[in-house]
N, C-alpha and C positions, 0 to 999 in steps of 0.2 A: 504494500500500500504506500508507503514511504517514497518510493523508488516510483513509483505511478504520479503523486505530487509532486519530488523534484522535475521530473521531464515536461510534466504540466505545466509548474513553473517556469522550466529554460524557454520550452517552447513561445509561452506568452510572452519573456523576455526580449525575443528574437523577434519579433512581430510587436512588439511595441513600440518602435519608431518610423515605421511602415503607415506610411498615410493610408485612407481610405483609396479605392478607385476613382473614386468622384474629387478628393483633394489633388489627388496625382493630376489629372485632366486641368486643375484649376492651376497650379503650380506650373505644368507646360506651357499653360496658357499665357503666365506669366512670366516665365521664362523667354518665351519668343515673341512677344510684344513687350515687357517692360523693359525687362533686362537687353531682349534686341536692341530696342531704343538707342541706346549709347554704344553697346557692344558689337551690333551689326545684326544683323536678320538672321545672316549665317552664324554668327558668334564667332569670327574670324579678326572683330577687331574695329572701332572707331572713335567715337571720342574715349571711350574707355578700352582695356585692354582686352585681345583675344582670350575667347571664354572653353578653346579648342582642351583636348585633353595634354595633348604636348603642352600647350603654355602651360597647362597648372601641373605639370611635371613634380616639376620641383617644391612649390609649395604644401605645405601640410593641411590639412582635412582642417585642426581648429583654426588659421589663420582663415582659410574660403568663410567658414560657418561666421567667427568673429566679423571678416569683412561685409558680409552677407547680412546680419542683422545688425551691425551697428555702422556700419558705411564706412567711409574712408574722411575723415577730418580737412576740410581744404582743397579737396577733389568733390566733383560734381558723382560721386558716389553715395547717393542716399541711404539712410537705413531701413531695410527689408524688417524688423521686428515687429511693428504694428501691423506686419499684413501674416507673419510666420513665425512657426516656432523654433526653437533649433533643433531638433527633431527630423521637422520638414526641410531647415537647408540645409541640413546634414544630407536628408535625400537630394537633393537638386544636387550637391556637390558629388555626390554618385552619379549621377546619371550624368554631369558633366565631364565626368572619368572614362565615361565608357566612349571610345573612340566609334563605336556602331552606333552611336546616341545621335537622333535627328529628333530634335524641340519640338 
């Protein structure tokens, strides 16, 4: 019984920062019209930096999430918070990873 509750637990674990299907849609949504906005339609790069999986190569999953909801200070980089959780741009920051990713 023990062993049936811990895997219960992991599992909901694992699925707890997984948006709904309906959030996912809203977030794409987002991503290729707000985030386009500055970053480019394709996410290749315009007033803001390419949003490509090579550019974010080198930086780390918390700086994207940090940058993401709190914006960039002095850059025309707004903060995403009031619209998402960090959860959610933890997910965006995934699906920005994935080089097969079309917004």
């Amino acid at each position: 019984m023990f062993k049936l509750l811990v895997l219960m637990l992991a599992a909901t674990a694992t699925f707890a920062g997984e948006p709904s299907p309906e959030r996912q849609s809203t977030l794409r949504n987002m991503l290729n019209h707000d985030c386009g906005a500055c970053h480019g339609l394709t996410l290749k790069g315009g007033l803001g930096p390419a949003l490509l999986p090579d550019a974010l190569a080198g930086k780390p999953d918390d700086l994207l999430i940090s940058t993401i909801l709190n914006g960039r200070p002095g850059t025309a980089m707004p903060p995403w918070q009031p619209f998402m959780n960090r959860d959610e741009a933890a997910w965006l920051v995934g699906i920005l990873r994935k080089p097969e990713t079309k917004p």
